[in-house]
C-alpha positions, 0 to 999 in steps of 0.5 A: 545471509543468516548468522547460521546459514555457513555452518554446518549441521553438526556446528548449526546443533552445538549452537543449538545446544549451547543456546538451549543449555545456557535458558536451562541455567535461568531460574523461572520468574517469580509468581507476580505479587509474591516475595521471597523466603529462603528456608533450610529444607532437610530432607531425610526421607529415601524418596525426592520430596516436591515443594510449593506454595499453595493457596486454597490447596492448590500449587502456585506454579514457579513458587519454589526454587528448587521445586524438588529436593533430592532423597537425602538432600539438605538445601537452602529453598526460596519459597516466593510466598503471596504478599496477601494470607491464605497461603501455606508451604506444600511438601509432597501436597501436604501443607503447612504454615510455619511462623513466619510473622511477616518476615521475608528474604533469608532465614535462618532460625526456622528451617523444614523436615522430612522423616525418613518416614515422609513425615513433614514438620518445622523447627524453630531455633529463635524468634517464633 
């Protein structure tokens, strides 16, 4: 007898939906050969902005976490960036290369910025 079958209909769903709820709450798997780099993303625009990495202009999927920031949000983004060049970071498709110097896990001095206008840039408080 299967693990289900002396459940009724309506117990059989919250099982379901417990099991589907709890899938929600796990992050994508990195992009294979990539390694993280945590940023501080503002964004001050009125609109919900979408982040990525690309490479040769096109977006590498799973590559950031959260793959979108809310109008008005400020969030620290794990961007998994490939571990050869030729890539950029993508905010609503345009794209740009902060300097990041080969550095990787969480950092703190160098965050992004999007306008109240939409307009895209990166700041830098330390080593750039």
């Amino acid at each position: 007898m299967g693990r289900l079958e002396g459940l009724s209909i309506a117990a059989r769903l919250l099982v379901v939906a417990a099991v589907a709820g709890g899938c929600a709450l796990i992050e994508p798997m990195p992009p294979a050969g990539t390694v993280p780099v945590q940023l501080e993303v503002a964004n001050k625009s009125p609109r919900e902005v979408s982040l990525s990495v690309t490479i040769e202009g096109r977006p590498l999927p799973g590559s950031a976490q959260p793959p979108t920031l809310a109008a008005g949000a400020t969030a620290d983004v794990i961007f998994y960036v490939p571990i050869a060049t030729g890539w950029a970071l993508s905010v609503n498709s345009e794209e740009f290369l902060p300097e990041l110097r080969g550095r990787t896990g969480e950092i703190v001095d160098i965050g992004i910025e999007v306008d109240a206008q939409g307009g895209v840039s990166w700041w830098c408080s330390g080593r750039c």
